[in-house]
N, C-alpha and C positions, 0 to 999 in steps of 0.2 A: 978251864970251864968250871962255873961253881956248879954247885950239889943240884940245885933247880933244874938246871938245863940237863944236866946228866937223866936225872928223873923222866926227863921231858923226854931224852931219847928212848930211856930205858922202855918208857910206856909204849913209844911208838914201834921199837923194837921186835914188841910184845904185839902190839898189832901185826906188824906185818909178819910177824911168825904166822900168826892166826891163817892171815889171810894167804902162803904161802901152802901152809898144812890144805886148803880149802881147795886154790887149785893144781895142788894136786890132785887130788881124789875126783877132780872137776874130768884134769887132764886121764888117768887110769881109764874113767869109766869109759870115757870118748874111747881110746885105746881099745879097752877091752870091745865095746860095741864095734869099733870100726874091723877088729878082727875076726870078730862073730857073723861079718855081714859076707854074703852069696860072691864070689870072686867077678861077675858081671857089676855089682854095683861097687866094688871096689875100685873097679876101673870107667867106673861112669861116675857122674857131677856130684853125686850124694861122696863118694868115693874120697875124690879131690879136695870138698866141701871140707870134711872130718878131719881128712890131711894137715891140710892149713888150719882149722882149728888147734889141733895138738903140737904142731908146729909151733903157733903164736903162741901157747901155754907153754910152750915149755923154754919160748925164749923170756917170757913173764917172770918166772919161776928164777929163772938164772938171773934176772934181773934184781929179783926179791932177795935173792942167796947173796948178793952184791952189797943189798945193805949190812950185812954181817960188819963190813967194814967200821961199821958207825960206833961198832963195841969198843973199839980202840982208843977214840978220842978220850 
C-alpha cells in the first residue's frame, strides 16, 4: 500500500476514534440515567427502551474497536 492510501486510513482511523470516544459518553450517560430511573419504570417500555439503546451502542462501539485492525495493513 503506498504512503497516500496509508494517510487515507490513517485519517479515517482518526475519525472513527472520535466517533467511538463520542459514543461512548453517548452510551455512559444512557447507563448512568437508566440506573438513576424509579425501578417501576425500569421494568416498563421507557425501561426496555434505554435497554436496547445501550445494548445497540455498545455492539457499535465493538464494532468501531474492530476497525483497529486497519492499523496493520
Amino acid at each position: 500500500m503506498n504512503n497516500q492510501r496509508r494517510k487515507k486510513i490513517s485519517k479515517a482511523l482518526g475519525l472513527i476514534g472520535e466517533a467511538h470516544d463520542i459514543l461512548e459518553e453517548v452510551r455512559d450517560e444512557e447507563e448512568e440515567s437508566y440506573d438513576n430511573l424509579p425501578e417501576n419504570q425500569k421494568e416498563g417500555e421507557r425501561g426496555d427502551t434505554m435497554e436496547e439503546n445501550i445494548s445497540t451502542l455498545e455492539d457499535f462501539i465493538g464494532q468501531l474497536e474492530e476497525a483497529d485492525e486497519l492499523e496493520e495493513m
